[in-house]
C-alpha positions in Angstrom: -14.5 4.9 3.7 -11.2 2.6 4.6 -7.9 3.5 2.9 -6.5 0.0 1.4 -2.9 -0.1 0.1 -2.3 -3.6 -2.0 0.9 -4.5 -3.2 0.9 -4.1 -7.0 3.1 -7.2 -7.9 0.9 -9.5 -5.7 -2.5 -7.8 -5.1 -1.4 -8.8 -0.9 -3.4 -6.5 1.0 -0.2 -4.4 3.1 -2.4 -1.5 5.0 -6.3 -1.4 5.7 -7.5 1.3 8.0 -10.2 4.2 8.3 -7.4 6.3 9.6 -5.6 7.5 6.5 -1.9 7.3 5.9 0.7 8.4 3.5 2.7 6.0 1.2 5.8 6.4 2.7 4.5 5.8 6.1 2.8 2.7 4.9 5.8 1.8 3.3 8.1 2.4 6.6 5.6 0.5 8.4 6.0 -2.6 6.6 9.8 -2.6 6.0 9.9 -1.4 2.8 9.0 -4.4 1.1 5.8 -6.6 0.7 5.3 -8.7 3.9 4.2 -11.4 1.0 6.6 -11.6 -1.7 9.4 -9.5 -0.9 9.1 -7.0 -3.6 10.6 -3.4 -3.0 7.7 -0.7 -2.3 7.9 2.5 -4.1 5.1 4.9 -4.4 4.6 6.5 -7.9 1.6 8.9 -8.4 1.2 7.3 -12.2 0.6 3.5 -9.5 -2.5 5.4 -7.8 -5.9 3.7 -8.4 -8.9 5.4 -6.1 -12.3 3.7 -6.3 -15.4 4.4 -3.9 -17.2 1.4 -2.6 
């Protein structure tokens, strides 16, 4: 099952991968920010959503 991270002020779609990774990786990856709209990326546990496919 892929790992998708989505940036919550957008929906963009920042990481997609079988091969999970932390937030903070994800986040260092991009920048910090959202590769679509520029808005800072901070992980909060209370932001999590995890649904099966």
């Amino acid at each position: 099952m892929p790992q998708i991270v989505v940036c919550k002020s957008c929906g963009h779609t920042i990481y997609q991968g079988v091969e999970l990774k932390s937030a903070e990786e994800v986040i260092q990856m991009v920048g910090g920010q959202c590769p679509k709209c520029g808005r800072r990326l901070a992980f909060s546990i209370e932001d999590v959503e995890i649904r099966s496919s």
